[in-house]
C-alpha positions in Angstrom: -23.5 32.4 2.2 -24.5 28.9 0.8 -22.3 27.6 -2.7 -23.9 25.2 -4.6 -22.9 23.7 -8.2 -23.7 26.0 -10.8 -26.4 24.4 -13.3 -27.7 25.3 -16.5 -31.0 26.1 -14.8 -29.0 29.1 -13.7 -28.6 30.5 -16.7 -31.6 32.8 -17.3 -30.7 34.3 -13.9 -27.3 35.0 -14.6 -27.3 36.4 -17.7 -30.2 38.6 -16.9 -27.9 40.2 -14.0 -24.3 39.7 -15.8 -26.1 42.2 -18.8 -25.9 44.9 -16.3 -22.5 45.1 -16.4 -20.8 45.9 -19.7 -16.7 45.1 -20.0 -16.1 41.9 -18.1 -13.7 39.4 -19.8 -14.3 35.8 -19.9 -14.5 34.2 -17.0 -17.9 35.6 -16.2 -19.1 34.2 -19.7 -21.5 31.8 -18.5 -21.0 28.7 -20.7 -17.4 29.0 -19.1 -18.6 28.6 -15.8 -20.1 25.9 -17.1 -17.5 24.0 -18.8 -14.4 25.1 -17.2 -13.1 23.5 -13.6 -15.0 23.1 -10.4 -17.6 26.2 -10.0 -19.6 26.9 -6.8 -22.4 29.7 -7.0 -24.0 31.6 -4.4 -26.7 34.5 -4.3 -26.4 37.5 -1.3 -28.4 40.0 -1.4 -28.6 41.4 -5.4 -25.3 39.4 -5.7 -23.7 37.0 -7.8 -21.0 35.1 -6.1 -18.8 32.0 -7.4 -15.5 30.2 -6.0 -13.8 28.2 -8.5 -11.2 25.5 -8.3 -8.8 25.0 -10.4 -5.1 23.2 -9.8 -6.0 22.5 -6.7 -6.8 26.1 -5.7 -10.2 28.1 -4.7 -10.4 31.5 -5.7 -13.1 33.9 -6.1 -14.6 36.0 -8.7 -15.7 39.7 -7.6 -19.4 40.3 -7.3 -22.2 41.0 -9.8 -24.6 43.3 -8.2 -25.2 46.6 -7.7 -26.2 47.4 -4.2 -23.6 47.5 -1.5 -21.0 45.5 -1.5 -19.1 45.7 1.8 -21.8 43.5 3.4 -21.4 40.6 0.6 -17.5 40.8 0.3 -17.7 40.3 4.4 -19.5 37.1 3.7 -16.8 36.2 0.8 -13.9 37.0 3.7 -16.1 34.6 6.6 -16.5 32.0 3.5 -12.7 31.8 2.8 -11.4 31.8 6.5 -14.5 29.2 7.3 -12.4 26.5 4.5 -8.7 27.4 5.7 -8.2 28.9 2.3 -6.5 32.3 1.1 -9.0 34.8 -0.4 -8.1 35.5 -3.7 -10.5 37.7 -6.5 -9.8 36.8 -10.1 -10.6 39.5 -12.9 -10.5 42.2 -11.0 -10.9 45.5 -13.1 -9.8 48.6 -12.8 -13.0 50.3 -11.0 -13.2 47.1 -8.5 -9.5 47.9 -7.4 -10.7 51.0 -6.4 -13.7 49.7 -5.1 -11.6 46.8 -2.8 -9.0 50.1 -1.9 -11.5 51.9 -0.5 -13.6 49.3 1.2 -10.3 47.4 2.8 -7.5 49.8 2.4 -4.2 48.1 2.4 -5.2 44.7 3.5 -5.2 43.5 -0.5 -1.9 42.8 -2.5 -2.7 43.7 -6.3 -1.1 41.9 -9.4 -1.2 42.9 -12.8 -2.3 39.4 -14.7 -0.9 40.1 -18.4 -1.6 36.3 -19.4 -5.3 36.8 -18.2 -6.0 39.9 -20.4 -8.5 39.4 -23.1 -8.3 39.6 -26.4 -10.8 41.4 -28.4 -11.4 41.9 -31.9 -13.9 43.3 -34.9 -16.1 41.1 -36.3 -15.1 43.6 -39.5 -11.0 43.6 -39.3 -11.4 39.6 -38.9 -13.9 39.5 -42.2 -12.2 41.6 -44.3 -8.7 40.9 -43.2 -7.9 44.5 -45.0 -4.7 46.4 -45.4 -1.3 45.6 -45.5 -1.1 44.5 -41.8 -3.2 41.2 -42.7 -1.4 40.3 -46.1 0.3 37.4 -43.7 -3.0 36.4 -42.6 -4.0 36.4 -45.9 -1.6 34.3 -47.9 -2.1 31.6 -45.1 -5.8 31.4 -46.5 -4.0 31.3 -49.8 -2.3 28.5 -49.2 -5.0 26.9 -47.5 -7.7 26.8 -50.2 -4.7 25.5 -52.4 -4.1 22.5 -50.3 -8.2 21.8 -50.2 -9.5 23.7 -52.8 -13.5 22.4 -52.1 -13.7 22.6 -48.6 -17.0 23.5 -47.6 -18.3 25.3 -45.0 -20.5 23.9 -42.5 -22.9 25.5 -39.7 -22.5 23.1 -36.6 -25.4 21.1 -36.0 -26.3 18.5 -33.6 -25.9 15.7 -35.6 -22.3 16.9 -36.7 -21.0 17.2 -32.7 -19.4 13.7 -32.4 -17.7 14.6 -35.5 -16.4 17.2 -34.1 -15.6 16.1 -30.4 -13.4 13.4 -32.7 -11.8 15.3 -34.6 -10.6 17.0 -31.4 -9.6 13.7 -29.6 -7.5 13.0 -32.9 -6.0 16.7 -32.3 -5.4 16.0 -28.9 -3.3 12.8 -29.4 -1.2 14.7 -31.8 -0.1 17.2 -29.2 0.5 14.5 -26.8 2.9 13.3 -29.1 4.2 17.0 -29.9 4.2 17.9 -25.9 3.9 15.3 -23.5 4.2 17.7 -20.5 1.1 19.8 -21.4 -2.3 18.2 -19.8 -5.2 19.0 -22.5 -7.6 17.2 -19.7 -9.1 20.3 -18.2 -9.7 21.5 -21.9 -10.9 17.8 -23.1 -13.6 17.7 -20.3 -14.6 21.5 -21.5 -15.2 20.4 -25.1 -17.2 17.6 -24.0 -18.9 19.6 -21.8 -19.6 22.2 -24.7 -21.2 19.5 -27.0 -23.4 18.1 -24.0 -24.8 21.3 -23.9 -24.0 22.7 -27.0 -28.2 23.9 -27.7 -28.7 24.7 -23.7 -25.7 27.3 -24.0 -26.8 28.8 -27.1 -23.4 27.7 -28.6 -22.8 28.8 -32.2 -20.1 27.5 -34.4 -18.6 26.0 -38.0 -16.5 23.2 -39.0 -14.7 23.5 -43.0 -14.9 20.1 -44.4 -12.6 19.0 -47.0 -14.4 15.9 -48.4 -16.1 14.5 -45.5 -13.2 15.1 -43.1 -13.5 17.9 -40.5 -10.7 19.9 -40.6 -11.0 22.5 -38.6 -13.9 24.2 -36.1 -15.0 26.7 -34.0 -17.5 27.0 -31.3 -18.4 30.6 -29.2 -21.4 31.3 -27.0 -22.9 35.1 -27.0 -21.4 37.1 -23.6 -23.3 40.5 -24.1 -25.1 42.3 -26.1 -22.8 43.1 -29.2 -19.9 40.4 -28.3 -19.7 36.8 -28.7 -16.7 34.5 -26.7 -15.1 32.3 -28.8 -14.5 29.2 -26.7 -12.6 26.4 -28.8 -10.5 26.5 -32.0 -8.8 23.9 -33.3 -7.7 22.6 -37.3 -5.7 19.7 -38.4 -1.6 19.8 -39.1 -1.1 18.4 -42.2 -3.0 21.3 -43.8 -1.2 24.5 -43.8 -3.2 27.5 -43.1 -6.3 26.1 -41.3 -6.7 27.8 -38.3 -6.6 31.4 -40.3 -8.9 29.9 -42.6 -11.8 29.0 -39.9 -11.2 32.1 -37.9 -11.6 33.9 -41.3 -14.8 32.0 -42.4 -16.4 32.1 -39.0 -16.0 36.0 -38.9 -17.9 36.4 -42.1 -20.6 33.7 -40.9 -21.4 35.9 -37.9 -21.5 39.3 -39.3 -23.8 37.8 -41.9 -25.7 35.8 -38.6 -25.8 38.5 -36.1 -25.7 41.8 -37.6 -25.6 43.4 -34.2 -22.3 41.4 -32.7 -19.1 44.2 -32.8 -16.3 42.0 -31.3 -15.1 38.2 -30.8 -13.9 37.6 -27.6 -10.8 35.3 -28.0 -10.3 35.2 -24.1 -6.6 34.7 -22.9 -2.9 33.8 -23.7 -2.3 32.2 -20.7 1.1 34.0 -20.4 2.4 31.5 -23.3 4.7 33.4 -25.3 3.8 31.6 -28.9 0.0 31.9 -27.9 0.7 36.2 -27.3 2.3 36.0 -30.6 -0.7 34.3 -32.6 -3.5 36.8 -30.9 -1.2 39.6 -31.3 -0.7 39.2 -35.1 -5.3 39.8 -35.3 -4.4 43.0 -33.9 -7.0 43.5 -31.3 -9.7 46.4 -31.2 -9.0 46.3 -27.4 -7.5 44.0 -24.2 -9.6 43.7 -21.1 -7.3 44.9 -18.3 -7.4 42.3 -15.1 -5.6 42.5 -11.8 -5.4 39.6 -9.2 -6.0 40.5 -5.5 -4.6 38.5 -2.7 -5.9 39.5 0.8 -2.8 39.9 3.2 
């Protein structure tokens, strides 16, 4: 089994086998395995394969493919004992657990990953922001078009992506400031990443101006056929209510965009308490389920 860089030339290839398989969370978005860490890809038989680094660890993502996969998971085992490295699968589902239980029975240790369970949503809960359960959500937009009462809405363009990757650095340097023991590099290099590429990955998102000051942004890429994967978020401090208001306005932009998208994919909490809280308060349609397996 021979890894390689993933490229955006593998793209069309990708996508073409990842729409065979309906339910995987984000990590097997493919503008994620292009933005995010150090990703390796290899093709066995009908399979997919990828080994990711990230903090200084390798770990493996569980096969796209639907032929066999004793043979190709052999090959993942040979792979990981050829580098000295323990063999771990991320987003593992609840159908692969059985799958990996069968195939290897008791030679895998299985952990329930809470902080890597996805959030999704309804395009139409996060439009309409109905009902009494939203009235919070609500007043923040309140207050927001208070505070900039002509903020426009803006379609990202090419010519507006330094505006944006600035706006972030200026975010960034505030959290610095805020939290000096939290590294936003990994994330940094993603963004950047994301506006390199932003027409190659079929990225999609807005910015609200207030005058000509960005404010706030999004930016998703589609991962299947009714959901999109909303990749970045971010909206200045001194306004109150920004980050309700772009989520708001970019739900409306894509219903009205992409009649056929159902859900947002708004990926993981990372296991940080106050980020659980914010995706919690959206009330997801649904969380993606994900176990971690460690071979013994």
């Amino acid at each position: 089994m021979l890894f390689r860089p993933i490229g955006i030339e593998d793209k069309e290839v990708y996508e073409k086998a990842f729409a065979k398989h309906s339910g995987k969370g984000c990590e097997f978005s493919f503008a994620n395995l292009i933005l995010w860490g150090e990703r390796l890809i290899a093709f066995c038989d009908d399979h997919i394969v990828w080994r990711s680094l990230f903090d200084g660890r390798w770990y493996y993502t569980l096969l796209l493919g639907e032929s066999d996969k004793s043979r190709v998971i052999e090959e993942v085992i040979k792979d990981a004992q050829d580098l000295g490295i323990e063999l771990v699968f991320i987003g593992v589902y609840e159908n692969e657990k059985s799958v990996l239980q069968q195939l290897y029975p008791g030679r895998f240790d299985y952990t329930f990953s809470r902080g890597s369970f996805d959030y999704v949503y309804s395009i139409d809960d996060l439009a309409d922001l109905s009902g009494k359960k939203y009235h919070r959500k609500r007043n923040h937009i309140s207050q927001f078009q208070k505070a900039c009462p002509e903020y426009r809405v803006c379609e990202i363009t090419p010519d507006l992506l330094p505006q944006v990757e600035q706006m972030a650095e200026i975010w960034y340097e505030k959290r610095r400031e805020d939290t000096p023991d939290v590294d936003f590099e990994a994330e940094k290099t993603a963004l950047h990443r994301a506006v390199s590429n932003y027409t190659a990955l079929d990225m999609d998102g807005l910015v609200l101006m207030c005058g000509d000051r960005i404010i706030a942004f999004t930016m998703a890429s589609p991962m299947s056929a009714d959901t999109l994967d909303v990749h970045f978020e971010k909206a200045v401090s001194d306004i109150n209510g920004g980050y309700a208001a772009i989520n708001f306005e970019f739900a409306r932009y894509l219903r009205l965009k992409y009649p056929h998208i159902r859900f947002l994919d708004r990926e993981e909490d990372m296991g940080i308490e106050g980020l659980r809280k914010a995706k919690e308060s959206y009330y997801p349609h649904h969380l993606i389920e994900k176990y971690r397996a460690q071979m013994k």
